[in-house]
C-alpha positions as CSV (number, residue, x, y, z in Angstrom):
1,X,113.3,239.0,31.0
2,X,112.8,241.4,28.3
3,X,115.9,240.8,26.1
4,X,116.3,242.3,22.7
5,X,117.8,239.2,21.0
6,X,118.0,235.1,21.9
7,X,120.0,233.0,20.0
8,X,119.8,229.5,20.8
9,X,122.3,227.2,19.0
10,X,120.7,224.1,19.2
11,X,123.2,221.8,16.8
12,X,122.4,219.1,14.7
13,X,118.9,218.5,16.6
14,X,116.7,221.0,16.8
15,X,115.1,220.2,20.3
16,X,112.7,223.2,20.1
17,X,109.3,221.2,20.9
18,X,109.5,221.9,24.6
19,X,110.8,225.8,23.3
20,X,108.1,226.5,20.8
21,X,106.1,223.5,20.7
22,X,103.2,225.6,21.8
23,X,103.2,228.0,19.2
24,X,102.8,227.5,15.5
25,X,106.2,227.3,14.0
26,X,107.1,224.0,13.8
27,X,106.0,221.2,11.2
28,X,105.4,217.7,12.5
29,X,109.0,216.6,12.7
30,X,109.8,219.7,15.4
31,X,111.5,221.9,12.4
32,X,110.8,225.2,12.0
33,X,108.1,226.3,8.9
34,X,110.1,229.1,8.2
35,X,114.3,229.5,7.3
36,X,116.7,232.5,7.1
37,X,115.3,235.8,7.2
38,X,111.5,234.8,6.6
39,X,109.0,235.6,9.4
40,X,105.6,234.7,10.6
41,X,103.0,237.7,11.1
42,X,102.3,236.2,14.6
43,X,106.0,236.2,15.7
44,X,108.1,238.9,14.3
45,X,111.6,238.9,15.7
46,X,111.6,235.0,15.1
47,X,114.5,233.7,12.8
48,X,115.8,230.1,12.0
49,X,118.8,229.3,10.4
50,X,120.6,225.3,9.9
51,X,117.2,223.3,10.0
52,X,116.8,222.8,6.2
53,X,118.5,220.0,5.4
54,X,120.1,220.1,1.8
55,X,122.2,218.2,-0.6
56,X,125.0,220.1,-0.3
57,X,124.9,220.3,3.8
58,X,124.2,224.0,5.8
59,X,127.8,225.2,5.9
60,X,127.5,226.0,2.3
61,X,125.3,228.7,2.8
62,X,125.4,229.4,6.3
63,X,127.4,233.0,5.8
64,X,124.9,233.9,3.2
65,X,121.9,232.9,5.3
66,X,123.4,234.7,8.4
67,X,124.0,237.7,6.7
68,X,120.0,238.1,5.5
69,X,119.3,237.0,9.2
70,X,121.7,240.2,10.6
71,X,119.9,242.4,7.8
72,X,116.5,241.7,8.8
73,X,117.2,241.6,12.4
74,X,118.8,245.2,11.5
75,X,115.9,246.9,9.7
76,X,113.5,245.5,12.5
77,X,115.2,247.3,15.0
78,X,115.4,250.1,13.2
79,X,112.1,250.2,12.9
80,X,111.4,249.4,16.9
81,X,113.4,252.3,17.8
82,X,111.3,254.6,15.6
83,X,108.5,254.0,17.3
84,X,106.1,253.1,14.6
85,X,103.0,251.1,15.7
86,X,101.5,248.2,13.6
């Protein structure tokens, strides 16, 4: 399978260790390092969004954090399709 996109809505437990355990993106309690529309060098294409826990809860800024998410996912496509090689 070669798909474009995965988004896995995991809920209020993250449950990626047996996903992504084996790569480097999770800290020791299984949440991811990074949050919104930060990436790792090693994994571009890889966003995560809910797994911060605040004061205030997600839903707060859920819409904003979605709507960097669609923007990078966006401009990384754009650049796919142009066919420029790192």
């Amino acid at each position: 399978i070669e798909p474009d996109i995965v988004i896995a809505a995991t809920g209020y437990h993250t449950g990626l260790r047996s996903i992504l355990g084996h790569l480097d993106v999770l800290d020791g309690s299984g949440v991811p390092k990074i949050h919104g529309d930060a990436q790792m060098d090693a994994y571009p294409g890889l966003w995560f969004t809910g797994m911060q826990p605040r004061l205030t809860g997600f839903f707060q800024l859920a819409g904003s954090t979605a709507r960097k998410i669609a923007l990078a996912i966006d401009r990384s496509l754009i650049f796919l399709r142009s066919g420029f090689v790192r």
